[in-house]
GUDOTOR-364452 format. One record per residue: chain; x, y, z of N, C-alpha, C in turn; residue number from 1. Coordinates in pm, whole numbers, plus 50000, padded with zeros to 5 digits. Layout:
BEGIN
<node ch="A" n_u="X" n_v="Y" n_w="Z" ca_u="X" ca_v="Y" ca_w="Z" c_u="X" c_v="Y" c_w="Z" i="NUM"/>
...
***
This chain:
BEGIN
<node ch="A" n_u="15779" n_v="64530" n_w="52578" ca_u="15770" ca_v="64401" ca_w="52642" c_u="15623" c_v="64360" c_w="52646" i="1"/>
<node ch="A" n_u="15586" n_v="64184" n_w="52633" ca_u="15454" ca_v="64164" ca_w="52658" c_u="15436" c_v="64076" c_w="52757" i="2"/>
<node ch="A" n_u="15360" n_v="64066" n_w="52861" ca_u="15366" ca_v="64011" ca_w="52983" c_u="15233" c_v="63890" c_w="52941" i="3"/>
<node ch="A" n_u="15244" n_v="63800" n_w="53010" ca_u="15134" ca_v="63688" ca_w="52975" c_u="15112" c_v="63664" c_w="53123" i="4"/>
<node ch="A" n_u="15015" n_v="63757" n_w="53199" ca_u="14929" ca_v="63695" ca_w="53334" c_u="14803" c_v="63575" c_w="53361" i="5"/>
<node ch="A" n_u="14892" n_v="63494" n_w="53449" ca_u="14749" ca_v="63376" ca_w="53466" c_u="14744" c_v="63374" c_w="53670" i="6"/>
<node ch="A" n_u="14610" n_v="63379" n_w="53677" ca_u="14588" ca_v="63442" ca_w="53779" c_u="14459" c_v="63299" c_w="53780" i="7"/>
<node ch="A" n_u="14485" n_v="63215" n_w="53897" ca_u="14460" ca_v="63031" ca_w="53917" c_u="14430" c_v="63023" c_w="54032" i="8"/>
<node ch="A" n_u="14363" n_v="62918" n_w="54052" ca_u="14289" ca_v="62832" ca_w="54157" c_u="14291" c_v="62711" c_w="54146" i="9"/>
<node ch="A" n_u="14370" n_v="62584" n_w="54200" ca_u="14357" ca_v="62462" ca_w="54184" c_u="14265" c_v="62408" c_w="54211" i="10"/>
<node ch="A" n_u="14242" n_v="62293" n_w="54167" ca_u="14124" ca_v="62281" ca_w="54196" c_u="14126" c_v="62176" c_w="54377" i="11"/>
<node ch="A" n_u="14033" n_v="62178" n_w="54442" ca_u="14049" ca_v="62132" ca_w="54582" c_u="14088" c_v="61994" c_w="54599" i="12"/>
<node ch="A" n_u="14029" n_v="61958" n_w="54479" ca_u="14093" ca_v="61782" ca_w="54507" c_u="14232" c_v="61757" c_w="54360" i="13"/>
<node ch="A" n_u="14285" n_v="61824" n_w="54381" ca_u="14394" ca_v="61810" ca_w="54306" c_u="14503" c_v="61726" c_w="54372" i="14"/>
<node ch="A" n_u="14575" n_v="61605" n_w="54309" ca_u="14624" ca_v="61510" ca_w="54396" c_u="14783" c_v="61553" c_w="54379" i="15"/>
<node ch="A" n_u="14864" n_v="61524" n_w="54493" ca_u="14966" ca_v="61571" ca_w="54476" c_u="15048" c_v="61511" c_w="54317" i="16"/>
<node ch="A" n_u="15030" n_v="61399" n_w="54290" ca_u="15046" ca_v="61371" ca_w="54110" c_u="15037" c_v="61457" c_w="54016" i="17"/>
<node ch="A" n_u="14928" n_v="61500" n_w="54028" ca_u="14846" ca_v="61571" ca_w="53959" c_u="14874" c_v="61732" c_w="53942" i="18"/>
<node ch="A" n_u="14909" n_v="61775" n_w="54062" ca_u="14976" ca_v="61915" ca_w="54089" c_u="15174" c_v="61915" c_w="54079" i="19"/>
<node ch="A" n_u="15250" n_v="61777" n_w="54102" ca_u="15377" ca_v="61748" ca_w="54036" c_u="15326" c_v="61763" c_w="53885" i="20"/>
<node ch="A" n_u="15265" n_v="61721" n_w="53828" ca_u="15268" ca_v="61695" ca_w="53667" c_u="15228" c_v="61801" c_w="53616" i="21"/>
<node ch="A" n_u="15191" n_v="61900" n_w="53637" ca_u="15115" ca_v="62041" ca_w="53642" c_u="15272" c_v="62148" c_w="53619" i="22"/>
<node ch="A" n_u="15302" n_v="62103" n_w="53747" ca_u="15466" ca_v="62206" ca_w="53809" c_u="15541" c_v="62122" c_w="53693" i="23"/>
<node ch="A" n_u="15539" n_v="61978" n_w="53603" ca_u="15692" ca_v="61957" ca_w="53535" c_u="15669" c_v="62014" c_w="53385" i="24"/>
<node ch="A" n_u="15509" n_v="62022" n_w="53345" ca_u="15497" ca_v="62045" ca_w="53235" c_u="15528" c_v="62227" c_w="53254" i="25"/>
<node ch="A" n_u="15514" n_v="62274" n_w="53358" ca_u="15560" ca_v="62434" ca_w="53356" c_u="15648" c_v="62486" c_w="53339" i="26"/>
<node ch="A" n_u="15737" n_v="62412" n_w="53421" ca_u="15895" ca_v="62382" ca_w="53402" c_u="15951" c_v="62359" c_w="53230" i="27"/>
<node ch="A" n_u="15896" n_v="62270" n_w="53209" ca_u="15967" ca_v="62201" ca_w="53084" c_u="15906" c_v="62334" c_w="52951" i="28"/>
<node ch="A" n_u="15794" n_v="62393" n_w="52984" ca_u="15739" ca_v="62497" ca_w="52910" c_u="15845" c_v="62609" c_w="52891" i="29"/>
<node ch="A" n_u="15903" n_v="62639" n_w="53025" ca_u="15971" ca_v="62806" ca_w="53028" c_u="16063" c_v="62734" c_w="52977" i="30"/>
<node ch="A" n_u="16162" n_v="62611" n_w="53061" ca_u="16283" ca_v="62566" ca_w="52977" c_u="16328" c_v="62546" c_w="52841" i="31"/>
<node ch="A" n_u="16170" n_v="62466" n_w="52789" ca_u="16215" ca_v="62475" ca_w="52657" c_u="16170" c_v="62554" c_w="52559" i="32"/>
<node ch="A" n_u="16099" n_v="62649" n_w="52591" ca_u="16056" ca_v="62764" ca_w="52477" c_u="16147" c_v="62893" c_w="52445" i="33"/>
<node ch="A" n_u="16210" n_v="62922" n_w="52398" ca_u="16381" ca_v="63033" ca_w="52376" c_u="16290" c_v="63138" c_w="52418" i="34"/>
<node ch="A" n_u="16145" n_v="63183" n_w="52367" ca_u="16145" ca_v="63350" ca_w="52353" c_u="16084" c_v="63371" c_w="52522" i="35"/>
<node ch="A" n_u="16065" n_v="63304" n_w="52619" ca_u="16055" ca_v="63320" ca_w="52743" c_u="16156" c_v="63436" c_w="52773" i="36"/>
<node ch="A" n_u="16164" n_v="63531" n_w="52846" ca_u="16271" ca_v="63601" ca_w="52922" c_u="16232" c_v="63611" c_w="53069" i="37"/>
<node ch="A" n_u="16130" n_v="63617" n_w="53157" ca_u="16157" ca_v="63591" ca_w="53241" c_u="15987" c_v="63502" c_w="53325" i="38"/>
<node ch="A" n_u="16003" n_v="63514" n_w="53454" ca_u="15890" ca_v="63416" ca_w="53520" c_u="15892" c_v="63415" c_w="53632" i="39"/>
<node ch="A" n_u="15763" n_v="63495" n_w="53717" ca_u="15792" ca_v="63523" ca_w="53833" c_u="15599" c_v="63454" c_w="53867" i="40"/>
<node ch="A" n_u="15679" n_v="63403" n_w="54009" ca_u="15489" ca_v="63342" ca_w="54057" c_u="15496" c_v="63399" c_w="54181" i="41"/>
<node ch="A" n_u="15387" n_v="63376" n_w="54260" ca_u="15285" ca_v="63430" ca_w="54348" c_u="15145" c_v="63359" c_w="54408" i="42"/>
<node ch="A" n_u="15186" n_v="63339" n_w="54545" ca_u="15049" ca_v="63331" ca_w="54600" c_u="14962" c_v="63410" c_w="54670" i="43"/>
<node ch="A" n_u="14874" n_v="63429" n_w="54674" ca_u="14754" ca_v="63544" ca_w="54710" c_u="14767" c_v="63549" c_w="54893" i="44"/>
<node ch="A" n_u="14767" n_v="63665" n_w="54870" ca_u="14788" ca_v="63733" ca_w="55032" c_u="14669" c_v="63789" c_w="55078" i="45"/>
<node ch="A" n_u="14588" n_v="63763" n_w="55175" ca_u="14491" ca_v="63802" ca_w="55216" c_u="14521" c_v="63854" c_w="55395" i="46"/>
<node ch="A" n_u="14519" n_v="63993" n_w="55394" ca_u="14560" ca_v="64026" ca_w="55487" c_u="14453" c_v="64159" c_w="55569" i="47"/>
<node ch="A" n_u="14354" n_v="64132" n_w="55547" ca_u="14249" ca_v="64281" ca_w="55606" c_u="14219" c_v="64400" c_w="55488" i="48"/>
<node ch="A" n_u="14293" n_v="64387" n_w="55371" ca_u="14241" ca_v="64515" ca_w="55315" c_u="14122" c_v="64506" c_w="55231" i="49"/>
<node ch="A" n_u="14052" n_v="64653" n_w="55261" ca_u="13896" ca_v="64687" ca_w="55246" c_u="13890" c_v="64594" c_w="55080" i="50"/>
<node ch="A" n_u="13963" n_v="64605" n_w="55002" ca_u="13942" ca_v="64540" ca_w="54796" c_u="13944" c_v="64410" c_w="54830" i="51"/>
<node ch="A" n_u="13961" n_v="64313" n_w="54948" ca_u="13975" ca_v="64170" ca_w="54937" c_u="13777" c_v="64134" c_w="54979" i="52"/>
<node ch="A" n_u="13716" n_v="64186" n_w="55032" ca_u="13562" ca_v="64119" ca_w="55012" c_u="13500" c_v="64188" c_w="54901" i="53"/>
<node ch="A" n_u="13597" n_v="64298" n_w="54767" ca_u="13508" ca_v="64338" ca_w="54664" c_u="13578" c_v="64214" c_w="54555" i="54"/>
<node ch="A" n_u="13633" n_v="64149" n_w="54613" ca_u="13747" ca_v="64065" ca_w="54492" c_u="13677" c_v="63970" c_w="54471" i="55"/>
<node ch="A" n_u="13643" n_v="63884" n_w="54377" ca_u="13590" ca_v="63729" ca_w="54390" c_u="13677" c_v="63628" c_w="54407" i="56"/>
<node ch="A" n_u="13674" n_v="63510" n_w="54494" ca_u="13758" ca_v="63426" ca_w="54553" c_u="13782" c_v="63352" c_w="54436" i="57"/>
<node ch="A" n_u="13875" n_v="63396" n_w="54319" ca_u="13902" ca_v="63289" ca_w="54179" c_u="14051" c_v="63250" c_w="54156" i="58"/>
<node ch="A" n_u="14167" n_v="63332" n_w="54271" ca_u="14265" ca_v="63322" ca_w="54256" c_u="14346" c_v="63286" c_w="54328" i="59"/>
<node ch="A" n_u="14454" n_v="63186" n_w="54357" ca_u="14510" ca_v="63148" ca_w="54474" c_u="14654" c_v="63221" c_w="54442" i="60"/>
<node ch="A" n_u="14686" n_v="63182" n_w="54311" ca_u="14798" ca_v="63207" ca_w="54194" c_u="14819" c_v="63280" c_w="54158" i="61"/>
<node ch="A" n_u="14950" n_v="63313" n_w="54157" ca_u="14958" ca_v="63417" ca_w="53994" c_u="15083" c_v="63335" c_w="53939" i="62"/>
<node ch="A" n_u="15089" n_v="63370" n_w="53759" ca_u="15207" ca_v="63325" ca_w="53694" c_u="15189" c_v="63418" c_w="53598" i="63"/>
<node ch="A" n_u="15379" n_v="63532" n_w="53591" ca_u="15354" ca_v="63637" ca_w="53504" c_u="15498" c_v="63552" c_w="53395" i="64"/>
<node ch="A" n_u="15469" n_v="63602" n_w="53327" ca_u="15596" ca_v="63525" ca_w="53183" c_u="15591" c_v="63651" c_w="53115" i="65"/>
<node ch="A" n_u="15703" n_v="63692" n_w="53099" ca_u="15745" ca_v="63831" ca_w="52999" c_u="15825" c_v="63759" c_w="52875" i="66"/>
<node ch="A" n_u="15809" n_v="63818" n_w="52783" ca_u="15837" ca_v="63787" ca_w="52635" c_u="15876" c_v="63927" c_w="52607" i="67"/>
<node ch="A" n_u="15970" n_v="63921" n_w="52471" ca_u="16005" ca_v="64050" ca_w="52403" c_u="15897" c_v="64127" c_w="52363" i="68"/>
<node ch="A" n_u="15820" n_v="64050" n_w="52279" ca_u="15696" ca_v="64116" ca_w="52179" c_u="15619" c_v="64040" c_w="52146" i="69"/>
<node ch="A" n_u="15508" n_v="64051" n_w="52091" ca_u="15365" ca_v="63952" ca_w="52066" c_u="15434" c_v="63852" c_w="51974" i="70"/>
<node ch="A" n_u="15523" n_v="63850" n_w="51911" ca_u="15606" ca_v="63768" ca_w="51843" c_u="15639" c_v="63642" c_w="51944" i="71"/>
<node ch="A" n_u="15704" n_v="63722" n_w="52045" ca_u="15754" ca_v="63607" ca_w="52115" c_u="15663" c_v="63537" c_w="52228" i="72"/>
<node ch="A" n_u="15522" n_v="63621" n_w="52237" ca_u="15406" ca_v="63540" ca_w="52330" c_u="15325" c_v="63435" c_w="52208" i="73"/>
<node ch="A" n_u="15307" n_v="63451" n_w="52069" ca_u="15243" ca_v="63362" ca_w="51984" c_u="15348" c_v="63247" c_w="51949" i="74"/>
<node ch="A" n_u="15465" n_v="63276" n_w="52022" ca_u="15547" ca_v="63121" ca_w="51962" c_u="15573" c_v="63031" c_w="52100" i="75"/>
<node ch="A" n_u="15534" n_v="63111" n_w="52216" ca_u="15528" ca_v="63021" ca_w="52341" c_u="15382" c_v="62997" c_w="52303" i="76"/>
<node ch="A" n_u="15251" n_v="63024" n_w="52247" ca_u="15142" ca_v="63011" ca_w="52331" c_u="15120" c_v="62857" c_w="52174" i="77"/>
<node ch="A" n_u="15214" n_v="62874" n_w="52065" ca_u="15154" ca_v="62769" ca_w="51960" c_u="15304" c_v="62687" c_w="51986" i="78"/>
<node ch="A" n_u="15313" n_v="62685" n_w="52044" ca_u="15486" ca_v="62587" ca_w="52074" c_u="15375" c_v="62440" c_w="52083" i="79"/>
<node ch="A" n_u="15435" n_v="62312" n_w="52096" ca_u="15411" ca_v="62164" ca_w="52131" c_u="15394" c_v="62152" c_w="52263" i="80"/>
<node ch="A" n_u="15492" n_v="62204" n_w="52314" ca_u="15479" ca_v="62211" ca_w="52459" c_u="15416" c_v="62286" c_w="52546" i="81"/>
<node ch="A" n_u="15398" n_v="62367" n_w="52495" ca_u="15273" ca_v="62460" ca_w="52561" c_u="15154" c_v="62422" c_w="52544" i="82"/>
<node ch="A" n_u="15120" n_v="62329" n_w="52448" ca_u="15003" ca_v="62263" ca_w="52403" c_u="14952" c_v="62168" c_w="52533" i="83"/>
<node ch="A" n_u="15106" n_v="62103" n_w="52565" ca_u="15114" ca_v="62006" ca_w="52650" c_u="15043" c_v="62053" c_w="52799" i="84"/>
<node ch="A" n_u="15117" n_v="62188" n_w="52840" ca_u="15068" ca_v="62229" ca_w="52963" c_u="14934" c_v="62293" c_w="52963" i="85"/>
<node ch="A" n_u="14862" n_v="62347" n_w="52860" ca_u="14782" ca_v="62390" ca_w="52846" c_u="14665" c_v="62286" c_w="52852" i="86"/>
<node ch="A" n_u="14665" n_v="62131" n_w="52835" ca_u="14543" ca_v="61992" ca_w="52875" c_u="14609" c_v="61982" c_w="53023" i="87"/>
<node ch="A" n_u="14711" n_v="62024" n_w="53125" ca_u="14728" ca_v="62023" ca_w="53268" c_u="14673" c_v="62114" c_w="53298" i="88"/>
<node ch="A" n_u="14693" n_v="62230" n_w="53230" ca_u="14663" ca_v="62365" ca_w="53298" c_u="14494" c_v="62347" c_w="53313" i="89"/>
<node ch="A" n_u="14419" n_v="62306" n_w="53174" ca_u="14316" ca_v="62263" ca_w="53211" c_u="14224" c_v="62151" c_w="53306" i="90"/>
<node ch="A" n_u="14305" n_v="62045" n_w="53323" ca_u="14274" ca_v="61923" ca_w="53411" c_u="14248" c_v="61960" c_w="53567" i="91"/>
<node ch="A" n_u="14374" n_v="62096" n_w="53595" ca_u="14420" ca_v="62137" ca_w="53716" c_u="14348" c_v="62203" c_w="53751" i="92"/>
<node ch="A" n_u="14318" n_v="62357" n_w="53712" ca_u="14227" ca_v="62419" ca_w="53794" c_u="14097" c_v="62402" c_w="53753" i="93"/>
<node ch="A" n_u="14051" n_v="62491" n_w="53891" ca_u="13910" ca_v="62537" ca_w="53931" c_u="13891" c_v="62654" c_w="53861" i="94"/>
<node ch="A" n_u="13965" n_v="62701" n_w="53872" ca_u="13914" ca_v="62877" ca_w="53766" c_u="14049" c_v="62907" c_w="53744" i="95"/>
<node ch="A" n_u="14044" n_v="63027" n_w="53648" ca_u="14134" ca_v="63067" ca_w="53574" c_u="14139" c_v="63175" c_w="53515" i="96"/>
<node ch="A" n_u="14221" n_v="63266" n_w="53510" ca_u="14228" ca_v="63402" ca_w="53416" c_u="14337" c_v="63481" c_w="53376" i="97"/>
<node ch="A" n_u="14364" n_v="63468" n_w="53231" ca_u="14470" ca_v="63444" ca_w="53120" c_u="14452" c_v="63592" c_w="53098" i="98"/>
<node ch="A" n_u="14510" n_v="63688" n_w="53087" ca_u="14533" ca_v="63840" ca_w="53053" c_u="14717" c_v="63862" c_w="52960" i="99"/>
<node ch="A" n_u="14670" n_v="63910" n_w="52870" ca_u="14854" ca_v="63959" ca_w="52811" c_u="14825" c_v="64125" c_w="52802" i="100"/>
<node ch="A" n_u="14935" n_v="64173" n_w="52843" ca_u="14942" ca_v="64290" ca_w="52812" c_u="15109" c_v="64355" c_w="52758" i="101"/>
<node ch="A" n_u="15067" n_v="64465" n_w="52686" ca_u="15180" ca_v="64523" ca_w="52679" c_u="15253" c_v="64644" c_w="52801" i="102"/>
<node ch="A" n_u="15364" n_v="64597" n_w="52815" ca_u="15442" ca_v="64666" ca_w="52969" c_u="15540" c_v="64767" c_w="52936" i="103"/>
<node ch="A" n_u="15554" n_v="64861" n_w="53007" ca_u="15588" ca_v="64946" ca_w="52992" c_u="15625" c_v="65017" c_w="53152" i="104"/>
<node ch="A" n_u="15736" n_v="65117" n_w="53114" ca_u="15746" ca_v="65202" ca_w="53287" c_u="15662" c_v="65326" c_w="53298" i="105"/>
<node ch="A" n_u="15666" n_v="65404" n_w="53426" ca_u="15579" ca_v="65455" ca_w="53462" c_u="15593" c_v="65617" c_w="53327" i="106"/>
<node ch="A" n_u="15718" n_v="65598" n_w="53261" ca_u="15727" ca_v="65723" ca_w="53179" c_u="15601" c_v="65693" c_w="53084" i="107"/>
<node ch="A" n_u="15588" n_v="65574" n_w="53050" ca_u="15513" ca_v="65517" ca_w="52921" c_u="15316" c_v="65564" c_w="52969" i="108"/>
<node ch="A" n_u="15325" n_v="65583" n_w="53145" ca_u="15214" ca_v="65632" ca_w="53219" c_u="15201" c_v="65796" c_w="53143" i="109"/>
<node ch="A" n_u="15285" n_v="65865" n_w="53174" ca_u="15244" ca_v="65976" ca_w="53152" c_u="15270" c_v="66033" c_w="53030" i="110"/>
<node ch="A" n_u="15329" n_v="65962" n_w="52918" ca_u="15359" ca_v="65994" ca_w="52812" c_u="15183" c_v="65973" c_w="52749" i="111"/>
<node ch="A" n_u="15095" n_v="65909" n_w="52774" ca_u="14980" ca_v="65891" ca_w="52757" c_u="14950" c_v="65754" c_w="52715" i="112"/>
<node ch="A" n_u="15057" n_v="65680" n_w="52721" ca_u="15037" ca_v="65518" ca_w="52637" c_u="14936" c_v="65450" c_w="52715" i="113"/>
<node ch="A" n_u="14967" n_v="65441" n_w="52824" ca_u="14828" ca_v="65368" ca_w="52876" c_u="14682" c_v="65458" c_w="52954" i="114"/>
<node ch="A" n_u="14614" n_v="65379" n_w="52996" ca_u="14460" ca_v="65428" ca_w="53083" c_u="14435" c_v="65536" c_w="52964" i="115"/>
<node ch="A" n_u="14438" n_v="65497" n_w="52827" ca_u="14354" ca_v="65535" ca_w="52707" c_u="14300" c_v="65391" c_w="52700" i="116"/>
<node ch="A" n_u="14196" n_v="65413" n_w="52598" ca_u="14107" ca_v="65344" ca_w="52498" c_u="14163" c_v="65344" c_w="52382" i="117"/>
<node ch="A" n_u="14218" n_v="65244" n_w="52306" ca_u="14200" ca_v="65255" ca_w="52150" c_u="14109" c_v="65218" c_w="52064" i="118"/>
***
């Protein structure tokens, strides 16, 4: 599986227009792109622990999108419509940070696949 993390900050004067048109082009992204499988969001919890004043304040957001395989993250990320959300996605925030990775369970941990270098 390949996961596509975006980890966001709107920007402060974002008008409620502006943040609807943001949310329809997102919408219309997962809806109409087939190799999507799933889409889970998140807002940032700040609750006393010691890693939140080593963190830099860049994220309010999260948006994770799982795809089968890099196959199916290069045909959401060159789709029309992703093109589309991608001049909102830009208009909208204040900061931003786009990470894909390949996912795996915790067997795939100790089998040695990940926390190597290739």
């Amino acid at each position: 599986m390949v996961t596509h993390v975006v980890l966001m900050k709107p920007r402060p004067d974002l008008s409620p227009e502006e943040r609807r048109g943001l949310i329809d082009a997102f919408e219309r992204a997962i809806a109409e792109i087939s190799t999507v499988r799933g889409v889970r969001i998140g807002r940032r919890l700040v609750h006393g622990a010691g890693y939140e004043q080593q963190s830099p304040d860049t994220a309010d957001f999260f948006i994770v999108i799982d795809f089968d395989d890099l196959e199916g993250l290069h045909t959401y990320l060159h789709h029309p419509v992703h093109e589309a959300l991608g001049v909102r996605f830009g208009q909208s925030l204040a900061s931003a940070m786009v990470y894909d990775f390949e996912v795996g369970g915790v067997e795939e941990l100790r089998a040695g696949r990940f926390l190597q270098s290739e």
